[in-house]
N, C-alpha and C positions, 0 to 999 in steps of 0.2 A: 504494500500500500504506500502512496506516495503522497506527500501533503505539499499541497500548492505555500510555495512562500508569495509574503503581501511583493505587490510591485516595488521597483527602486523607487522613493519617496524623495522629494523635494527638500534639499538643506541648503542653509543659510551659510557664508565661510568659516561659522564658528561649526560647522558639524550638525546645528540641529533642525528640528523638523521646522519646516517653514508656515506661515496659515494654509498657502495654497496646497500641502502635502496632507493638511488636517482636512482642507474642504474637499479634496480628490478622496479623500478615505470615509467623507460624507457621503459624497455621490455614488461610491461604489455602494455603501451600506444599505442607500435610499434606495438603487436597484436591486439590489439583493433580496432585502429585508422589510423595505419599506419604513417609513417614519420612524416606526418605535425603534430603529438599530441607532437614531440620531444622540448615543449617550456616550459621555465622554470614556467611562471605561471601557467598554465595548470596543468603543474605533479605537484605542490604544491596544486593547487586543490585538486590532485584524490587522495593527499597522508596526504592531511588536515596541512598542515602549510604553510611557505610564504617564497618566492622565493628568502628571504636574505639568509633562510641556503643554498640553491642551490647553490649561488654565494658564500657562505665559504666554499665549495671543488669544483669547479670548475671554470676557470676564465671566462668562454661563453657555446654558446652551442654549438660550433664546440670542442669545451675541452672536454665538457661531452659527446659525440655521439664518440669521441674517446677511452674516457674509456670505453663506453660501448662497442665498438669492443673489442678492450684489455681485457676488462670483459669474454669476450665472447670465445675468443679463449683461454685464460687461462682454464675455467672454463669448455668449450664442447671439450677441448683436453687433456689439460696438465694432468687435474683433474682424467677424466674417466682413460685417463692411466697410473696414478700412482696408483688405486687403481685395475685394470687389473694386472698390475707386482705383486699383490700380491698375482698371484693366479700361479702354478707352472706348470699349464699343458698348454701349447699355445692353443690344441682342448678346452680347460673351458673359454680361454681368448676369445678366438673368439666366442662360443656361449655366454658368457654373454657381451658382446659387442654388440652383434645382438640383442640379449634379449634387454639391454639395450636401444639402438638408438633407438626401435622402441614401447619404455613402460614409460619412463619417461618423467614426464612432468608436472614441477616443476610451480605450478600457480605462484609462486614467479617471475617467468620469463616467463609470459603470457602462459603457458600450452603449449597444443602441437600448440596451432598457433603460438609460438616464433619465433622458426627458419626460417619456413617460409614465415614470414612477414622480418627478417630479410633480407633471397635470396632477395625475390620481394625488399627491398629497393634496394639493393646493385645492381638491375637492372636501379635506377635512380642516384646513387651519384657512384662517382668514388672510393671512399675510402672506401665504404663500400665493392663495388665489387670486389678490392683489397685483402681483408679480407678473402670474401670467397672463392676467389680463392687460396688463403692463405692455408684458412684453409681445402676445399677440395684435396689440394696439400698432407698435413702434415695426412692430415684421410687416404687416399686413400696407402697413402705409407706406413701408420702402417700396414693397412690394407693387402697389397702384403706380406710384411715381416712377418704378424703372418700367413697369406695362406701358404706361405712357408713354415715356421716351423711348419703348422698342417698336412705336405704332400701332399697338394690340387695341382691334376697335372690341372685343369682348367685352362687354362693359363689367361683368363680373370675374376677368380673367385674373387678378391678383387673390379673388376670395377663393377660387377652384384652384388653384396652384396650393396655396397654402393649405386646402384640404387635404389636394394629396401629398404635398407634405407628412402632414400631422396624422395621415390615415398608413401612409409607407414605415414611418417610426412604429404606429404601434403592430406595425406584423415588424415582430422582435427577430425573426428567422427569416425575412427577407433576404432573399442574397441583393448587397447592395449593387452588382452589375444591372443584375432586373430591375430596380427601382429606377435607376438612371436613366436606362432606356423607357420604362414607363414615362418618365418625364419629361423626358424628348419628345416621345410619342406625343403627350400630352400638349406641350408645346408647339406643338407644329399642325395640331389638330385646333387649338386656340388662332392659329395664322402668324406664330411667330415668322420675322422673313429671315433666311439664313444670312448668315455676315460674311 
């Protein structure tokens, strides 16, 4: 029998764990385990040290479940589009956007059950549903605004993308080649014009 050691973990130059190596050992636990694994002894379990570093960057665990939203919306928004802006044609923005949402799936942040387990919390705590509402607010609107500028007359073409989006995430066993080319599909069935 073979026991999976935790992933290489985030440190700081002094050696120790970092917040983002505490909020990565969040998100795997959320998809694993679901909300109740969000305790600090537990994730020092799965990530093999002791719940004092925990408590040196965060002052509870209503602290940390906040950074982990903050994490989270930095990191599945602000991130994916600043590296989008650096592509000059809006029709490359929006397929590698589509490509993207529906291919990566970074086991540092529980794979593709992340986000998912994310929604389902954010169905029991109010802060989290906050978030996604948040964050479905600020997607959906990038989204209209690059439909726009690729010429998409669909007038609901940013709302259908983003469904299948969010319908590709939760088949957790999707093979992400399938998903991509479904979005292609999808894309070009919407009147995407090719670049």
């Amino acid at each position: 029998m073979t026991t999976q050691r935790p992933p290489e973990q985030p440190t700081g130059q002094s050696g120790r764990l970092t917040p983002e190596a505490w909020i990565q050992a969040g998100f795997r636990a959320l998809a694993r385990k679901g909300p109740s694994a969000l305790k600090a002894e537990a994730l020092a379990r799965d990530i093999g040290t002791t719940k004092g570093s925990f408590y040196w960057h965060f002052a509870d665990i209503a602290d940390f479940k906040m950074q982990m939203l903050r994490h989270w919306e930095e990191r599945a928004f602000d991130d994916i589009v600043g590296e989008l802006n650096a592509l000059p044609d809006p029709r490359q923005r929006l397929r590698h956007l589509c490509a993207l949402a529906v291919s990566f799936r970074d086991p540092a942040y529980g794979g593709a059950a992340g986000e998912p387990a994310l929604r389902a919390w954010g169905r029991e705590d109010g802060n989290v549903s906050e978030a996604v509402l948040r964050m479905d607010a600020r997607r959906l609107a990038y989204l209209e605004a690059l439909c726009r500028d690729c010429g998409l007359m669909q007038p609901d073409a940013a709302a259908i993308l983003y469904a299948a989006t969010l319908g590709y995430e939760s088949l957790v066993d999707a093979a992400p080649e399938a998903a991509v080319r479904g979005m292609m599909t999808l894309l070009n069935a919407l009147g995407l014009p090719r670049t």
